[in-house]
C-alpha positions in Angstrom: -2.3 155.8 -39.2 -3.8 159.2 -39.2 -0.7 160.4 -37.6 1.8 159.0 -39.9 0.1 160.2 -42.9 -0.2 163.8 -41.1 3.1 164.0 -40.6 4.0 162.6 -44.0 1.9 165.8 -45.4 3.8 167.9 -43.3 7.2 166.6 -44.9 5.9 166.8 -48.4 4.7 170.4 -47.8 8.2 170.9 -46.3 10.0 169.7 -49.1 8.0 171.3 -51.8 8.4 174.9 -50.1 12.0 174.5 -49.8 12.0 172.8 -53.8 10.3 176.2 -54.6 12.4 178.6 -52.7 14.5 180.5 -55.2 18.0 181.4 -54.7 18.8 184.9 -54.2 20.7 186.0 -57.6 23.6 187.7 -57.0 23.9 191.8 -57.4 27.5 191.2 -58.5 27.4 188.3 -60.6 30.2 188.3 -63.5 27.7 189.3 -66.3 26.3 192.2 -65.2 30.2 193.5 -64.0 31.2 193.0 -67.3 32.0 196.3 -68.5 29.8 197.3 -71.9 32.3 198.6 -73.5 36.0 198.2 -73.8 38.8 197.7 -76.3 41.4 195.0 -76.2 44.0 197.1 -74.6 41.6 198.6 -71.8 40.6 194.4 -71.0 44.5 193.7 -70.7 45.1 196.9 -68.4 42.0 196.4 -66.5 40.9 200.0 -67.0 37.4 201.5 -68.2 35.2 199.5 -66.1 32.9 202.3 -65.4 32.3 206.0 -65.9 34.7 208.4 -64.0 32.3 211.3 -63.4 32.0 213.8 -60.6 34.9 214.9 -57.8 34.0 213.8 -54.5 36.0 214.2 -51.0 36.4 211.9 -47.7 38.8 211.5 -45.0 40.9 208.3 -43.9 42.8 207.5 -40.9 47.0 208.5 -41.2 49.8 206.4 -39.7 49.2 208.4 -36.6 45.9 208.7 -36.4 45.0 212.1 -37.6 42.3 212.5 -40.0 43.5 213.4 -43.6 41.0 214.4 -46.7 41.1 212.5 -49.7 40.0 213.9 -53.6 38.0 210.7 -55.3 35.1 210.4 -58.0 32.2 209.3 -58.5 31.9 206.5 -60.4 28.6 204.4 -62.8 29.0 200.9 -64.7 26.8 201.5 -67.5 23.6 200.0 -67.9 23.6 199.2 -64.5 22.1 200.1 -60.8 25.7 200.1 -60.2 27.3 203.1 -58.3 29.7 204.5 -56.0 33.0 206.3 -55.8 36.8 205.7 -56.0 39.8 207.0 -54.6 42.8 206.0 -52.3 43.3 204.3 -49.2 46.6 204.3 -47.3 48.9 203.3 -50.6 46.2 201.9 -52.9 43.4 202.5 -54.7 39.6 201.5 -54.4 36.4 201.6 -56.4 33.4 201.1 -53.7 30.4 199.7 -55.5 26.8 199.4 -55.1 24.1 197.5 -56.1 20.2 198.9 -55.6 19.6 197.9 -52.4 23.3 198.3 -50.5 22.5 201.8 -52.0 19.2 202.5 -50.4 20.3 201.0 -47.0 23.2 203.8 -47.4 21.5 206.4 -48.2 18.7 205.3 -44.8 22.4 205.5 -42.9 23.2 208.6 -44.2 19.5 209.8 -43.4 19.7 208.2 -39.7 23.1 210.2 -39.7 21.6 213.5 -40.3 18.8 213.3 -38.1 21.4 212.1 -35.1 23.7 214.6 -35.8 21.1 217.5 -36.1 18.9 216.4 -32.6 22.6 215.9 -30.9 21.7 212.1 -30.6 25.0 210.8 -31.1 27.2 209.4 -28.9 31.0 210.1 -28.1 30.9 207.7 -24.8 30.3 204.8 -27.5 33.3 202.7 -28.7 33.7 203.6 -32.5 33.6 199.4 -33.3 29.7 199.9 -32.4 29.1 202.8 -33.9 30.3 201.8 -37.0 27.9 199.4 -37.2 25.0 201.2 -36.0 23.1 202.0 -39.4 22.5 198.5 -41.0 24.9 196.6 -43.2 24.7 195.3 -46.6 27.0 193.6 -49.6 29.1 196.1 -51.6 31.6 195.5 -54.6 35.4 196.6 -54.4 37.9 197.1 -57.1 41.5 197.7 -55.9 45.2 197.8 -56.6 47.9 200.2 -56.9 46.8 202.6 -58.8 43.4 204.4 -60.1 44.0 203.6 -63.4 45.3 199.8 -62.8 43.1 197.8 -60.2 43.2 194.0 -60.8 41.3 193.0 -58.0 38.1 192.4 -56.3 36.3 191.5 -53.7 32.4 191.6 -51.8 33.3 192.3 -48.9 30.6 193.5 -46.5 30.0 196.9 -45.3 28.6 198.3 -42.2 26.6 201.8 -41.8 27.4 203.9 -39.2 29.1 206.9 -37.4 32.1 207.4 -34.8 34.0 210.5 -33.7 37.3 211.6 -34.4 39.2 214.4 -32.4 36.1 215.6 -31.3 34.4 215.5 -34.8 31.2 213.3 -35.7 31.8 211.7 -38.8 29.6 209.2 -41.2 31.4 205.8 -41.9 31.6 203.3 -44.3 33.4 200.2 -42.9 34.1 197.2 -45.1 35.1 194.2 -43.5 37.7 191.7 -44.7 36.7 189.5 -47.7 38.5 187.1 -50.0 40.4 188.5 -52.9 38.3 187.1 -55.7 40.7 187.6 -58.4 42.9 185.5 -56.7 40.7 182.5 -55.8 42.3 179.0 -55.5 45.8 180.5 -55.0 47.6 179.2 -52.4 50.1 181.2 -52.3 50.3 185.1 -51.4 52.8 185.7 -54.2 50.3 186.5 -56.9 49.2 189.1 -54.3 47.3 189.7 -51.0 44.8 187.0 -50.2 41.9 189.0 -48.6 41.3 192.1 -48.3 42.4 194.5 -44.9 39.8 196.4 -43.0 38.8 199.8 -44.7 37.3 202.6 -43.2 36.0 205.8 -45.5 34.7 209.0 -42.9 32.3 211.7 -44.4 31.6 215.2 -43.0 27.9 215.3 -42.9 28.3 217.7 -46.1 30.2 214.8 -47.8 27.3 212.1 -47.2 25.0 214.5 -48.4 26.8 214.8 -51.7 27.2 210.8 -51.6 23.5 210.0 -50.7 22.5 212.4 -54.1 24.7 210.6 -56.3 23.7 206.9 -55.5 20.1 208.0 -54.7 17.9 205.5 -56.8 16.1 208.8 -59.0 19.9 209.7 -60.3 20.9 206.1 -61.0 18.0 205.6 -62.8 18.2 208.5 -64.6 21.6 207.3 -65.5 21.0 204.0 -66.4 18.4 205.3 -69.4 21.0 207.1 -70.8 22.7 203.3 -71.2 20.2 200.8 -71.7 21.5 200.0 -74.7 19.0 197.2 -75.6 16.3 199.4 -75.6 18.1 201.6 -78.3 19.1 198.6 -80.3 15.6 197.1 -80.3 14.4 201.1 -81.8 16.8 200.7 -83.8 15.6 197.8 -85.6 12.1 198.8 -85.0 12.8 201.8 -86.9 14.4 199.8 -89.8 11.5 197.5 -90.1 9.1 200.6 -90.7 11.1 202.4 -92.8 11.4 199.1 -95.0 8.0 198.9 -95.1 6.7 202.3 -95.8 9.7 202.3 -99.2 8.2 201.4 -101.8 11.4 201.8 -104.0 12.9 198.4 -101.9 12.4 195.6 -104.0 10.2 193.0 -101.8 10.5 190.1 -103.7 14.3 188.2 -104.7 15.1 187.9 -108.5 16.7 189.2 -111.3 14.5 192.6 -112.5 14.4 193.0 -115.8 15.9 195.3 -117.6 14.0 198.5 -118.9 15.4 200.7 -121.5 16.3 203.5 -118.9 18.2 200.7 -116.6 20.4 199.8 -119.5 21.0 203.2 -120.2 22.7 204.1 -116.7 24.1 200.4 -116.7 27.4 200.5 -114.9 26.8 204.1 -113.2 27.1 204.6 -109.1 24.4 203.8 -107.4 22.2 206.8 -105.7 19.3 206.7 -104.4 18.9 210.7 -104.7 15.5 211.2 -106.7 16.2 213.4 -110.1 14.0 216.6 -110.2 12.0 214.9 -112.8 10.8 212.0 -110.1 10.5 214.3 -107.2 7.6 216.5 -109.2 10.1 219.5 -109.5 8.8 222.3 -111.5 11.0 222.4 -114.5 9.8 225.5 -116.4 8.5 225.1 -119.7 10.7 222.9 -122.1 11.1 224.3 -125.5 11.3 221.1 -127.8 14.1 220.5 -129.8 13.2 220.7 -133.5 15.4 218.4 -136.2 
């Protein structure tokens, strides 16, 4: 007896922890990727999702495996811990997102990076598919489609850390694995567009991580994200309103018709202005010579 009712604690404890786990929300959930501000033409183009703000550099892979540089940006969602940058890859273009904590486990990479590269740690003898993978991993946010200006799809795919070397040349690597294309989720058919994504790989001089690790570092997002947190302003806003209110004793605080004084009917009809004559501010007026009949 003392057994079974043991063991039937055990199950309740069981079932009560797992009752009480919470799920892990989402960094990418729809509501906080919907952009803050947008007019009707830049929701039917699909542009304006985020702030385009300072040039960055990379390199990809060509069709015969020489390394080419690429010109992107760096790119913010407002209001957000959102960041990353954008550019092209092969024929079309990407916007690599991420949330707080894919950002901190890139910028450790990009740390581990360094120090490898600096104490001559790294490894040529190492097949690059390793490598790649050597600094941790975490869930990112893509945009992409043909061009910068036009992406219509997306995708959380997940990307891998790490470094590998090309003719000769240590580089920092982002990898992104394939991942469903979310836009297009429930198609059957490839005709409304690839499927999943392909395999991307963005490479970084150790000077191009560098610039990469200060942009996404948590002090400039955050820094960033005051500039936009726009319910904050709105809430001053009204806070401001209320006192102001308050402290104006020229507001009527009570509903009603007023009644009507001599000087109200005699600027009946005029524009209303709040302005104060000199008379009501306590202007000096000189003396006033009366006017004799």
């Amino acid at each position: 007896m003392k057994k079974a009712l043991s063991l039937f604690a055990a199950l309740l404890f069981l079932a009560a922890a797992a009752f009480g786990k919470t799920k892990k929300q989402d960094p990418y959930d729809e509501k906080k990727m919907r952009p803050i501000e947008r007019t009707g033409v830049q929701k039917f183009l699909g542009t304006n999702r985020y702030d385009v703000l300072d040039e960055c550099s990379y390199f990809v892979k060509n069709m015969v495996g020489g390394m080419k540089v690429k010109k992107g940006s760096f790119i913010y969602r407002r209001g957000t811990d959102i960041a990353g940058f954008r550019g092209y890859y092969d024929t079309s273009a990407y916007a690599l997102q991420m949330a707080r904590e894919a950002r901190e486990t890139c910028v450790a990479a990009i740390d581990r990076y360094c120090s490898d590269f600096e104490n001559r740690a790294l490894n040529r003898r190492l097949k690059a598919r390793k490598t790649r993978r050597l600094y941790g991993s975490a869930g990112v946010y893509i945009d992409f489609g043909v061009t910068l200006e036009m992406m219509n799809y997306k995708a959380k795919p997940n990307a891998t850390f790490g470094y590998a070397f090309e003719k000769d040349s240590p580089y920092f690597v982002i990898h992104l694995d394939k991942a469903k294309n979310l836009t297009l989720e429930g198609k059957r058919s490839s005709d409304y567009g690839n499927l999943e994504t392909i395999v991307v790989n963005f490479y970084f001089t150790r000077k191009q991580a560098l610039a990469l690790k200060e942009f996404i570092s948590n002090e400039n997002v955050d820094s960033m994200a005051a500039n936009y947190n726009y319910k904050q302003i709105e809430e001053d806003a009204q806070s401001e309103a209320a006192e102001y209110f308050e402290a104006d004793d020229s507001v009527p605080q009570k509903k009603g018709k007023a009644k009507k004084t001599k000087a109200t009917k005699k600027v009946e009809g005029a524009d209303d202005y709040d302005e104060e004559t000199p008379a009501e501010s306590g202007e000096d007026l000189g003396e006033v010579t009366p006017i004799v009949k």
